[in-house]
BALOBA-1460 file (C-alpha; in Angstrom, 3 decimals):
// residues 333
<rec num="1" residu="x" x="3.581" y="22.829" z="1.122"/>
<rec num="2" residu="x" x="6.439" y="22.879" z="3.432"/>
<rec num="3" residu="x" x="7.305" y="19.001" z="3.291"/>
<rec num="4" residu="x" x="6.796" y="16.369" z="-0.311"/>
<rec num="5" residu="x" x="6.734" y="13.426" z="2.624"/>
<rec num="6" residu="x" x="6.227" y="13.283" z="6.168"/>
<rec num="7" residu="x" x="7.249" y="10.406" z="7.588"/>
<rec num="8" residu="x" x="6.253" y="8.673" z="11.017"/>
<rec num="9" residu="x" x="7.831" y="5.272" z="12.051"/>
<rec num="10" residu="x" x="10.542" y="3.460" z="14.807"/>
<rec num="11" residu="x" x="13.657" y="4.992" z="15.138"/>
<rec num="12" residu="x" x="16.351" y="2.713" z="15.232"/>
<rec num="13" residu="x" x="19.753" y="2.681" z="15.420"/>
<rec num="14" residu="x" x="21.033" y="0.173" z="12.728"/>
<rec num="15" residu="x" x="23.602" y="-1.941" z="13.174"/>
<rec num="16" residu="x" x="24.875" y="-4.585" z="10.378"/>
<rec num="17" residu="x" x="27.055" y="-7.586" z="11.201"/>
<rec num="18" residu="x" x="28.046" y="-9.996" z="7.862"/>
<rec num="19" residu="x" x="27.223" y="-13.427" z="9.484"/>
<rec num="20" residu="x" x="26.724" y="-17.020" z="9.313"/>
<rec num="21" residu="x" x="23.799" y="-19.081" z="8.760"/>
<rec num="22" residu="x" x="25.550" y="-21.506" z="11.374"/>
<rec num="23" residu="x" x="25.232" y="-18.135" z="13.438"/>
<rec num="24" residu="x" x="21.721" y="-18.694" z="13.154"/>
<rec num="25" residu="x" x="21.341" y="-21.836" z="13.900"/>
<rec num="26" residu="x" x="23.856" y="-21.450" z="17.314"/>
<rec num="27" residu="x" x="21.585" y="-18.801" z="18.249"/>
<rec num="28" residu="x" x="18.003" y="-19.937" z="17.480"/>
<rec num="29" residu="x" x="17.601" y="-17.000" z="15.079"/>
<rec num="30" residu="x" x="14.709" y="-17.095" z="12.361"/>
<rec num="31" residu="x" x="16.831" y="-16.246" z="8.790"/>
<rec num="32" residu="x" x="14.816" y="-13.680" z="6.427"/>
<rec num="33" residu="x" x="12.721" y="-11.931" z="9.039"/>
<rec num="34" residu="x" x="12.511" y="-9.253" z="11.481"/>
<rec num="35" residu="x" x="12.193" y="-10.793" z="15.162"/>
<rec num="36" residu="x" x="11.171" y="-8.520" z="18.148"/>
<rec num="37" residu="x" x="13.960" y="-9.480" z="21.284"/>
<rec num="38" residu="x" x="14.303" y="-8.103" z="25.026"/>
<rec num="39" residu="x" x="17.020" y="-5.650" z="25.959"/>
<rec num="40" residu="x" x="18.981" y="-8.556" z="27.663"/>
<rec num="41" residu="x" x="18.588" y="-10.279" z="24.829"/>
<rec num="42" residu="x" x="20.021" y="-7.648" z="22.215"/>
<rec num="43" residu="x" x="22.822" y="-6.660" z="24.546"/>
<rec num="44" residu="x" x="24.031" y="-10.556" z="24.630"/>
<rec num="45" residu="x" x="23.234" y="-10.680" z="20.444"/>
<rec num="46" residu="x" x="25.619" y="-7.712" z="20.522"/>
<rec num="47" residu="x" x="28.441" y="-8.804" z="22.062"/>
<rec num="48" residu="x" x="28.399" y="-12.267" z="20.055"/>
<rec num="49" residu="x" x="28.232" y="-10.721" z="16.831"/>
<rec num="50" residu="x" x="31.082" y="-7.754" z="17.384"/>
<rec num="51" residu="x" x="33.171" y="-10.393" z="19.436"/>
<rec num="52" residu="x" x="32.751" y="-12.658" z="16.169"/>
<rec num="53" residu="x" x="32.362" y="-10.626" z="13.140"/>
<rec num="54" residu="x" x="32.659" y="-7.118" z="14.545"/>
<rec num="55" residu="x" x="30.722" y="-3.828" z="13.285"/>
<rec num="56" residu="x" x="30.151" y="-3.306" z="9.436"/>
<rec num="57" residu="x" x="28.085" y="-0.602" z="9.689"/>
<rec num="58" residu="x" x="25.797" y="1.956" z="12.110"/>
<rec num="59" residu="x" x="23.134" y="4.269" z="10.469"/>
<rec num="60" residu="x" x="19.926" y="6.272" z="11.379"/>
<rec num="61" residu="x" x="17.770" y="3.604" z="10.521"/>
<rec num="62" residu="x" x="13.837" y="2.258" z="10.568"/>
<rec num="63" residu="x" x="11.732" y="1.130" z="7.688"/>
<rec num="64" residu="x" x="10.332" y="4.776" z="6.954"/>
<rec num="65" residu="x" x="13.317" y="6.785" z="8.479"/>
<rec num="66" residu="x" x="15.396" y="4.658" z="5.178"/>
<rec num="67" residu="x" x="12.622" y="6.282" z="3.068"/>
<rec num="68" residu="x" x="12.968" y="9.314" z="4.433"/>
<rec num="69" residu="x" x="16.584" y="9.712" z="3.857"/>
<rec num="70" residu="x" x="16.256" y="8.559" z="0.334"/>
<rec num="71" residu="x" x="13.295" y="10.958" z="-0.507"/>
<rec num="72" residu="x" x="15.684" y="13.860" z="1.063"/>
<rec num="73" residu="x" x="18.922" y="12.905" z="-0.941"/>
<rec num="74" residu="x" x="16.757" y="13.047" z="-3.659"/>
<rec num="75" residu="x" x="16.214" y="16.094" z="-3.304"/>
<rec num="76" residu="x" x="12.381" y="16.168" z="-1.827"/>
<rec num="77" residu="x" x="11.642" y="18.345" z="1.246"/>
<rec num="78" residu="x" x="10.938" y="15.816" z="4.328"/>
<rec num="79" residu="x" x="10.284" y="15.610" z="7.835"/>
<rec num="80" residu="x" x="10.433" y="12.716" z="10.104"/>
<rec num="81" residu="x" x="8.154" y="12.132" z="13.244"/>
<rec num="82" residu="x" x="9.744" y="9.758" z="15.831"/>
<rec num="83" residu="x" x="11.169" y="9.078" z="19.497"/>
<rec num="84" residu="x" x="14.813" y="8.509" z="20.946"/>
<rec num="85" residu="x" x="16.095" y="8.650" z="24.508"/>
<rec num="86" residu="x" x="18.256" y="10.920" z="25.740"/>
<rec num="87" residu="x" x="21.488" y="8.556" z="25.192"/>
<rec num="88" residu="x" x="24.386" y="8.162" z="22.714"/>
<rec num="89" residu="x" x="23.027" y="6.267" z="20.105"/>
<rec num="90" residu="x" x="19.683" y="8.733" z="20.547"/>
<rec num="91" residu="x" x="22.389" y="11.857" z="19.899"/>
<rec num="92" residu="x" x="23.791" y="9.739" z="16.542"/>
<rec num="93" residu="x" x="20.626" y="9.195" z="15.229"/>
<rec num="94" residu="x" x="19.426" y="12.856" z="15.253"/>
<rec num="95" residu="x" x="22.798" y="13.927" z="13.735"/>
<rec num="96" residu="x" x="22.573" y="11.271" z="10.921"/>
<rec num="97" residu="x" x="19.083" y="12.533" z="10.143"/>
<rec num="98" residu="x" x="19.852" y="15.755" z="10.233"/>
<rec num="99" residu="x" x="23.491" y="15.431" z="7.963"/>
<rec num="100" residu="x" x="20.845" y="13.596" z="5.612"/>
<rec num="101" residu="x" x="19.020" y="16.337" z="5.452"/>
<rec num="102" residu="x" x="15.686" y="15.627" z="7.113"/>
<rec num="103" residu="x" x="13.804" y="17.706" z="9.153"/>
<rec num="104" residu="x" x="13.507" y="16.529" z="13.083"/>
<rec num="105" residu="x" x="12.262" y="17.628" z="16.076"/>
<rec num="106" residu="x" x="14.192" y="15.478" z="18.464"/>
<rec num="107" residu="x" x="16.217" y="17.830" z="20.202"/>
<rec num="108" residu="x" x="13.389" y="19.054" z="21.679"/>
<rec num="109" residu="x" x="11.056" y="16.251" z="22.503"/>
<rec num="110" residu="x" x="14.461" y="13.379" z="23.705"/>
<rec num="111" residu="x" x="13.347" y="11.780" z="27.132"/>
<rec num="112" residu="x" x="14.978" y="9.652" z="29.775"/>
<rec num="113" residu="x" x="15.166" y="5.979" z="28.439"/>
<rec num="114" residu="x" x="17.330" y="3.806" z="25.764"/>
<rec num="115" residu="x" x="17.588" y="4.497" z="22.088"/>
<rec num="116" residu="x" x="15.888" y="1.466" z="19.898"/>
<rec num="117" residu="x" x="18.752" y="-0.746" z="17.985"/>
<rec num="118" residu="x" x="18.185" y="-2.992" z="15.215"/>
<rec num="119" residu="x" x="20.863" y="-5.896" z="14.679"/>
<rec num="120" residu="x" x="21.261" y="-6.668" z="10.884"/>
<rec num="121" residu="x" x="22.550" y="-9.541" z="9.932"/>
<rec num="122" residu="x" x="23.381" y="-10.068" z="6.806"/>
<rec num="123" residu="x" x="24.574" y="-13.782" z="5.317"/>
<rec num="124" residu="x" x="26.236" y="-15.064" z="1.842"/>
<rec num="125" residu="x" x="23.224" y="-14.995" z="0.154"/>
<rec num="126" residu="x" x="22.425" y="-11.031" z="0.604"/>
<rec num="127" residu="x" x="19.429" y="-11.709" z="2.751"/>
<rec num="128" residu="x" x="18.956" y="-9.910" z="5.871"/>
<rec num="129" residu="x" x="17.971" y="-10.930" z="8.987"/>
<rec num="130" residu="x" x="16.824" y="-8.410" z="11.695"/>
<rec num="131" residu="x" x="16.626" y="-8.622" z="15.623"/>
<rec num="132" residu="x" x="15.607" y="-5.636" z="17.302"/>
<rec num="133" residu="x" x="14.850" y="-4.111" z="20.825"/>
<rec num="134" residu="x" x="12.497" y="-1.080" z="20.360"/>
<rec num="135" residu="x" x="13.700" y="0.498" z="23.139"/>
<rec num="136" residu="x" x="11.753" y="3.813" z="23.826"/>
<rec num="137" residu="x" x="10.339" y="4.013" z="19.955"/>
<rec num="138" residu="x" x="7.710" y="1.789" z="21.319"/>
<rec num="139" residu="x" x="6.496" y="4.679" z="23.149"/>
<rec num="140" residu="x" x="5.667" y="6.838" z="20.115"/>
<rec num="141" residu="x" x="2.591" y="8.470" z="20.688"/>
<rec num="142" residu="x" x="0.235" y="10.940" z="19.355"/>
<rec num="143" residu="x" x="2.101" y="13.506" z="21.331"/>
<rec num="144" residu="x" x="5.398" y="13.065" z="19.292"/>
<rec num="145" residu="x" x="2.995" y="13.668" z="15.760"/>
<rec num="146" residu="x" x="3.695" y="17.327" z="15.513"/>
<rec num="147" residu="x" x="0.647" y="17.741" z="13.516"/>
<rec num="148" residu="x" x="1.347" y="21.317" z="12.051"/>
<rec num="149" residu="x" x="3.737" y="20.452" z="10.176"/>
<rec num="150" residu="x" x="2.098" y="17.025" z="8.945"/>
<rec num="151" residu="x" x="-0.594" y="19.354" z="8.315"/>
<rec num="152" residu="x" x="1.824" y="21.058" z="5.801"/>
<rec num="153" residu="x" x="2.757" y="18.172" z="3.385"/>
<rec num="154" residu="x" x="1.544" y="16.615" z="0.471"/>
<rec num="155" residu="x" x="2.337" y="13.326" z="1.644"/>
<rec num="156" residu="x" x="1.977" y="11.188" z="4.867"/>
<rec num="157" residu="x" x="4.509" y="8.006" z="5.095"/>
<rec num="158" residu="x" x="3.719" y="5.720" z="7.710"/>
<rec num="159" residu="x" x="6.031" y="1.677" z="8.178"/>
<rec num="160" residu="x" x="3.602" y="-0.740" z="9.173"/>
<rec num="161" residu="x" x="6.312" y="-1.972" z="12.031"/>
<rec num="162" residu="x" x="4.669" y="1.141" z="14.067"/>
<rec num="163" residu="x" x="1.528" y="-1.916" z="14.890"/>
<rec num="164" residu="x" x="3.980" y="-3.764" z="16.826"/>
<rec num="165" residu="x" x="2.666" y="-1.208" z="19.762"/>
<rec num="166" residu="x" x="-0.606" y="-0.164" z="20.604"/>
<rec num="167" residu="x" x="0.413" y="3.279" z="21.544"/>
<rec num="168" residu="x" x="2.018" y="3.822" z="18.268"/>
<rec num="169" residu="x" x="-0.308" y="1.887" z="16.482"/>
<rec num="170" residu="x" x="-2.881" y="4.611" z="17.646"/>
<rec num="171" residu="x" x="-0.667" y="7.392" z="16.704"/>
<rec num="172" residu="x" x="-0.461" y="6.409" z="13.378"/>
<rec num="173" residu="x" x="-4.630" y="6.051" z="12.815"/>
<rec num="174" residu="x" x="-4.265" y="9.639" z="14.148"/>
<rec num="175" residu="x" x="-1.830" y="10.229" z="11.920"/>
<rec num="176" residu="x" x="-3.766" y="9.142" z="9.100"/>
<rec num="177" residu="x" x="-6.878" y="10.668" z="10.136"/>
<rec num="178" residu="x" x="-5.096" y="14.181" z="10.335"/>
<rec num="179" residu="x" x="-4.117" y="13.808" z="6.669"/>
<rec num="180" residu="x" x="-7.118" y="12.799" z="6.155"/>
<rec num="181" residu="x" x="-8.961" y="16.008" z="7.267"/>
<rec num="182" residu="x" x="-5.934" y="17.985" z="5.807"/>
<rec num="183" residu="x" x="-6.242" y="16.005" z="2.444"/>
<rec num="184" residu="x" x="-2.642" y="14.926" z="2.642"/>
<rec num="185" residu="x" x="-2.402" y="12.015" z="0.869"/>
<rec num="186" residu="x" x="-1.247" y="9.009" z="2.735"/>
<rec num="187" residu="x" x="1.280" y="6.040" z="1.719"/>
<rec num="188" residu="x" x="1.940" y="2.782" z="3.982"/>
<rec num="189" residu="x" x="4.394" y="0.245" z="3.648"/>
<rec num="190" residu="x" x="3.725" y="-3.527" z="4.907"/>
<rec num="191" residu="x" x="7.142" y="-3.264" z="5.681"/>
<rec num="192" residu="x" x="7.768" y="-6.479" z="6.444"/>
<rec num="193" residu="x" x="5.862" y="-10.311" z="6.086"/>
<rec num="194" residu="x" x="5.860" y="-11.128" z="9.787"/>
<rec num="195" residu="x" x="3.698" y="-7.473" z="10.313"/>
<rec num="196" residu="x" x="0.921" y="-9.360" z="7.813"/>
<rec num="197" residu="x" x="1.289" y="-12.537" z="9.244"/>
<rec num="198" residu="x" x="0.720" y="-11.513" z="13.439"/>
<rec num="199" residu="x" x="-0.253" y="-8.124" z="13.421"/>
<rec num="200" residu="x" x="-3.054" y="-8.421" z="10.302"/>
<rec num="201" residu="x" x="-6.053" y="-6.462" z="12.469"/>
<rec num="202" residu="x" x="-4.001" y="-4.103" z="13.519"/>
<rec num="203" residu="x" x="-2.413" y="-3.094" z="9.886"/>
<rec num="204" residu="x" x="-6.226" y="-3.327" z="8.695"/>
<rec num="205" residu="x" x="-6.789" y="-0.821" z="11.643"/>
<rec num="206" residu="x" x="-4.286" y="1.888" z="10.103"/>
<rec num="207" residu="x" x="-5.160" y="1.687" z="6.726"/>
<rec num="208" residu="x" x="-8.842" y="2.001" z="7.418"/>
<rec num="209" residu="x" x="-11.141" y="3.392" z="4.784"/>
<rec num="210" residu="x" x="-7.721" y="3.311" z="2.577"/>
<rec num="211" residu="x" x="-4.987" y="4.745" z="1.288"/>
<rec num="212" residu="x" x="-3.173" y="6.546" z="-1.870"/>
<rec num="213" residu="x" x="-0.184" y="4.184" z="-2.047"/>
<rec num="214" residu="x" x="0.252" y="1.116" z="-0.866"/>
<rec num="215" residu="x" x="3.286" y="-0.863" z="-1.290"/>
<rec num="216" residu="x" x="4.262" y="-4.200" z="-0.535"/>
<rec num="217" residu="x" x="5.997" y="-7.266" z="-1.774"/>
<rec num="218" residu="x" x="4.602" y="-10.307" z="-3.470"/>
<rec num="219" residu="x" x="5.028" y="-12.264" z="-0.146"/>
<rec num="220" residu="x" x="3.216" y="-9.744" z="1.895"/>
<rec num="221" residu="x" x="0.986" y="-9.156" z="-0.806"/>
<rec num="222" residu="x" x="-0.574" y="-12.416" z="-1.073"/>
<rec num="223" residu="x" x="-0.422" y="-12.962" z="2.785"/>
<rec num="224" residu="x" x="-2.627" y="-9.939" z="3.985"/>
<rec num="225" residu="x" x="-5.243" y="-10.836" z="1.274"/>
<rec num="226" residu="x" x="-5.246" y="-14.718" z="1.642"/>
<rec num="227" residu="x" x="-4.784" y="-14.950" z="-2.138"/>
<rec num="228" residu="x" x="-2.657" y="-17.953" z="-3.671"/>
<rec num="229" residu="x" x="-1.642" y="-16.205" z="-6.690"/>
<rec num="230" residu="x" x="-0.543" y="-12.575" z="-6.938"/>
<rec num="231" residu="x" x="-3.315" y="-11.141" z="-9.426"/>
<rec num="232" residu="x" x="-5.520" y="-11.988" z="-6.976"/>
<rec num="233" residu="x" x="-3.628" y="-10.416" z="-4.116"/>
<rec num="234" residu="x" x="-3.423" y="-7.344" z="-6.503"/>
<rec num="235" residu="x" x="-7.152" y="-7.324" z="-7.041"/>
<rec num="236" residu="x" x="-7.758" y="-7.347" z="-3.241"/>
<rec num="237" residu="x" x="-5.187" y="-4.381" z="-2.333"/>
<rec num="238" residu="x" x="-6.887" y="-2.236" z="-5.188"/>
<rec num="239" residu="x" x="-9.630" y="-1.660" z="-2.930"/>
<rec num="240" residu="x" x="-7.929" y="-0.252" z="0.231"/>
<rec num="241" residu="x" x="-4.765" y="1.523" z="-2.092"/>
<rec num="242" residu="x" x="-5.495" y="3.850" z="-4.873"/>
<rec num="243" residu="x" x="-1.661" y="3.257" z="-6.188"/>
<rec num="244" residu="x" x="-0.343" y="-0.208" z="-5.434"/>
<rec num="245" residu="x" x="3.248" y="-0.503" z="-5.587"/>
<rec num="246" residu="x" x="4.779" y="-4.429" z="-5.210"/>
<rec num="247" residu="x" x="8.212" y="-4.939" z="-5.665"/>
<rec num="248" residu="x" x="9.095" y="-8.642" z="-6.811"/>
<rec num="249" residu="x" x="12.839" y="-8.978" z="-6.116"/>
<rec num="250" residu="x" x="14.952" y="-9.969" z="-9.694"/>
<rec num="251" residu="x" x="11.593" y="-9.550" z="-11.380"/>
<rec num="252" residu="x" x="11.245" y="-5.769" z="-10.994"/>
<rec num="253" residu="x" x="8.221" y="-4.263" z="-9.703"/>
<rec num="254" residu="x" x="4.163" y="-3.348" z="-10.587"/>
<rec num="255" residu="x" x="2.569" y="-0.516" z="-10.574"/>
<rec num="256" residu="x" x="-1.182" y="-0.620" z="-10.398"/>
<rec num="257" residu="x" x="-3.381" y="3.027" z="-10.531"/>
<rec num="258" residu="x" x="-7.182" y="2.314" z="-11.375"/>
<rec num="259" residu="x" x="-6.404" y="-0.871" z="-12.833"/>
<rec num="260" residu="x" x="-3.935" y="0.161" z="-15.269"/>
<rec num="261" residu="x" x="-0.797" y="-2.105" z="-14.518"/>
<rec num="262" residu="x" x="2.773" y="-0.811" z="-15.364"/>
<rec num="263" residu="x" x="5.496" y="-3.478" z="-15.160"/>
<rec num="264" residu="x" x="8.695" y="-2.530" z="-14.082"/>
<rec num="265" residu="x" x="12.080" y="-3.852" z="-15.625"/>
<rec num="266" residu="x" x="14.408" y="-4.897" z="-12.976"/>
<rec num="267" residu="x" x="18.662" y="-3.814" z="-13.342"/>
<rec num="268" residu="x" x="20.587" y="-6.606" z="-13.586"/>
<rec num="269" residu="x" x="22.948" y="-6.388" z="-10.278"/>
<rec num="270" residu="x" x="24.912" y="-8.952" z="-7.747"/>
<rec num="271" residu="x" x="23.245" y="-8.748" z="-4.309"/>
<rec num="272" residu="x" x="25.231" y="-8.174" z="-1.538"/>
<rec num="273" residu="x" x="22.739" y="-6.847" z="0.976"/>
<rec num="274" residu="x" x="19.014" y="-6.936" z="0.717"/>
<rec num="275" residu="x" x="18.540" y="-4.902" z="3.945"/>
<rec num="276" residu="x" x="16.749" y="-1.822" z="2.792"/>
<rec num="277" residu="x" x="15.809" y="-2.433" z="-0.164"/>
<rec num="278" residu="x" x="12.292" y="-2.230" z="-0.499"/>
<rec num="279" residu="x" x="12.457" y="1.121" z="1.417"/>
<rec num="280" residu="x" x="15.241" y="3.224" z="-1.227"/>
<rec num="281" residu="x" x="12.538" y="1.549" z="-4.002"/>
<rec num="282" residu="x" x="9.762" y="3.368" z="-1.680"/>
<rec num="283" residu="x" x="11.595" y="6.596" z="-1.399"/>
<rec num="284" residu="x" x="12.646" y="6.940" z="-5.027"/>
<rec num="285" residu="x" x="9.308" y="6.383" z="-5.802"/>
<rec num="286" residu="x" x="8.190" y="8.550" z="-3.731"/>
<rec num="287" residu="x" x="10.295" y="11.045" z="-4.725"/>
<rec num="288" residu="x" x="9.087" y="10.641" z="-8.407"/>
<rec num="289" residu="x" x="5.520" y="10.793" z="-7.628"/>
<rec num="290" residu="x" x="5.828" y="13.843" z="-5.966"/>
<rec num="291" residu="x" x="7.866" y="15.366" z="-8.727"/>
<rec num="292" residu="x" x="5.234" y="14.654" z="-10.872"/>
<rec num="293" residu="x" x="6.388" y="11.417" z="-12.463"/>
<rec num="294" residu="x" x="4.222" y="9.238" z="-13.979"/>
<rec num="295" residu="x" x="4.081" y="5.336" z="-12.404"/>
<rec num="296" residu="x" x="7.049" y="4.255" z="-15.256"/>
<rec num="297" residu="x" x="9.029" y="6.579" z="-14.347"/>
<rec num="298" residu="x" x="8.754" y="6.796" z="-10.878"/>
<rec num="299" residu="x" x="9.558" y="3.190" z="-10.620"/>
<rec num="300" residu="x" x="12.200" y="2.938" z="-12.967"/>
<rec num="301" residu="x" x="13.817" y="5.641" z="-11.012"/>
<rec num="302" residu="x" x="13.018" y="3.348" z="-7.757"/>
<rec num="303" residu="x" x="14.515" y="-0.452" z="-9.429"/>
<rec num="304" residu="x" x="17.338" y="1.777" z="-10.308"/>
<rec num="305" residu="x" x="17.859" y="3.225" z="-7.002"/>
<rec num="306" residu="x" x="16.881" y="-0.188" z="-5.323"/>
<rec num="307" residu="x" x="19.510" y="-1.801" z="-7.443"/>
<rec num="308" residu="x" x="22.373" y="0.078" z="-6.507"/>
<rec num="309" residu="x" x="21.601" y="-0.324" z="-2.905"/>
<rec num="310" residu="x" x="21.451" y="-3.922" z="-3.120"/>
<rec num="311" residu="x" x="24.809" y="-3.896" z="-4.591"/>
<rec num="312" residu="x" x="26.327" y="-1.729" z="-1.546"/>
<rec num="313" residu="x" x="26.708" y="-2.997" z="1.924"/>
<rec num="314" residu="x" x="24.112" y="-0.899" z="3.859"/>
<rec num="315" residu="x" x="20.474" y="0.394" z="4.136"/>
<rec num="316" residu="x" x="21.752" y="3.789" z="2.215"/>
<rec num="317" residu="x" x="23.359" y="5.288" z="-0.883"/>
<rec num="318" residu="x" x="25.773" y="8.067" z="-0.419"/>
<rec num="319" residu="x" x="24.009" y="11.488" z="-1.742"/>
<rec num="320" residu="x" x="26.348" y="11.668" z="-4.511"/>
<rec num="321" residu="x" x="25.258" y="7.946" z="-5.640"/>
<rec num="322" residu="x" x="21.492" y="8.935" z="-5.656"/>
<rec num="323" residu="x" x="21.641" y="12.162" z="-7.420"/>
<rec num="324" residu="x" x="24.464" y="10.524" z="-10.274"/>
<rec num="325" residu="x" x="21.020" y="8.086" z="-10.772"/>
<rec num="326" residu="x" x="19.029" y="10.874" z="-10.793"/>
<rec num="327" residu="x" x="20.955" y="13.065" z="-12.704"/>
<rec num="328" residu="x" x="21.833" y="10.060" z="-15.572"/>
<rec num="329" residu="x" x="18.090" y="9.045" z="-15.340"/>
<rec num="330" residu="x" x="16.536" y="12.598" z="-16.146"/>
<rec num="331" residu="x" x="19.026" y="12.666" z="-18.876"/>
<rec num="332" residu="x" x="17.806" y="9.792" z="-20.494"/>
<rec num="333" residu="x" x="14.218" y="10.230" z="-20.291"/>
């Protein structure tokens, strides 16, 4: 196998902003979620938020390209399927991938059009808030797979943002179907409530007959199945995931592989910024699990990681940072 993960999913320049929830409020911004806005629109959210609180941060970012990154600093072998323009921030984002170590094929496929930018906004209270502009991303298509090298991976990682667009929605059922016929295994993230909330058929459409992994949090859990409490969310995943992963904030995480449930001890940490969380907790695991791991210590690897993060400002650890956990955690066990 050339690749432990492949990884398809939006590429978007991130940029974070520490704001206000009065912000919010002046704007007519939802808090918590991540809210699909118009070029015009981003390019006036821009200006407000580096005329008032002025650039953090800017980073390769994306639900699965975050997973990526963290699966590659790792140490895992990874490749990541997805679609800039021919522009500035389309130029960055290749280089960060690439400086991450991830395998791309951008500089051959960029095309005429703007680079996809997510606005993160991140308040007191560590949560983030998202506004993006997809930009050309949206476009992703089957033609921007590269199949033979999906073909060559143990594992296919697709965000569940990619059902925002029908063309990419379709890319990734090919996607999955390719693995499928390949038998690479396949992982999918929710990524994100508001995918389970307006975009249910179409995440039901991607997973189809199922998946290996599945992960999720409690929230998006219990909102794709219907189910008021979370066992019974759990009970409903288990027959679409082989693996279900749900992460559960302060409370750690579960692990559930043919029934058997592993419980995963949170680390105690102060929250700066959420954004990105769930995906280093994806990647780690991820990482783990393709290491050979079992489910413990995959995800104690991944509240570790996830931990750390959340204590950072940021959708990324340095390199250093992850393997220090890595190295400190293979000690111990």
């Amino acid at each position: 196998m050339a690749y432990h993960v492949y990884g398809i999913g939006n590429a978007l320049v991130d940029m974070e902003f520490e704001t206000s929830e009065d912000f919010f409020k002046e704007k007519g911004i939802e808090k918590g979620l991540m809210t699909l806005i118009e070029k015009e629109q981003q390019e006036e959210l821009l200006s407000s938020l580096e005329k008032q609180f002025g650039l953090k941060k800017r980073a390769s970012g994306g639900s699965a390209a975050n997973t990526i990154v963290a699966v590659s600093q790792f140490g895992g072998n990874t490749f990541y399927a997805c679609k800039v323009a021919d522009d500035e921030p389309g130029d960055f984002y290749m280089k960060d991938l690439s400086s991450a170590g991830v395998e791309t094929k951008l500089a051959d496929v960029k095309e005429e059009g703007v680079t996809g930018k997510c606005m993160v906004m991140v308040t007191d209270d560590a949560e983030r808030t998202m506004n993006t502009y997809l930009g050309i991303t949206t476009d992703f298509s089957i033609k921007d797979l590269h199949i033979e090298e999906l073909k060559n991976s143990e594992y296919l990682y697709i965000e569940g943002y990619l059902v925002t667009s029908d063309v990419s929605r379709n890319a990734a059922v090919h996607a999955r179907k390719i693995a499928n016929e390949n038998n690479v295994k396949t992982a999918f993230t929710f990524s994100d409530p508001a995918m389970v909330t307006y975009f249910k058929e179409g995440v039901a459409e991607i997973i189809g007959d199922g998946v290996d992994v599945l992960f999720c949090n409690e929230e998006e859990a219990q909102t794709f199945t219907g189910k008021e409490s979370l066992d019974d969310a759990i009970t409903e995943l288990q027959k679409i995931a082989k693996k279900v992963v749900v992460t559960l904030g302060a409370k750690g995480a579960r692990v559930i592989t043919e029934g058997k449930i592993v419980d995963i001890e949170a680390s105690p940490v102060t929250a700066k910024d959420t954004n990105g969380a769930g995906d280093m907790f994806a990647g780690a695991f991820m990482y783990g699990l393709t290491q050979g791991m079992s489910d413990r210590d995959a995800g104690m690897l991944a509240s570790e990681s996830a931990a750390r993060l959340v204590a950072t400002f940021g959708a990324r650890l340095e390199k250093e940072v992850q393997q220090a956990i890595l190295s400190k955690y293979i000690t111990e066990t």
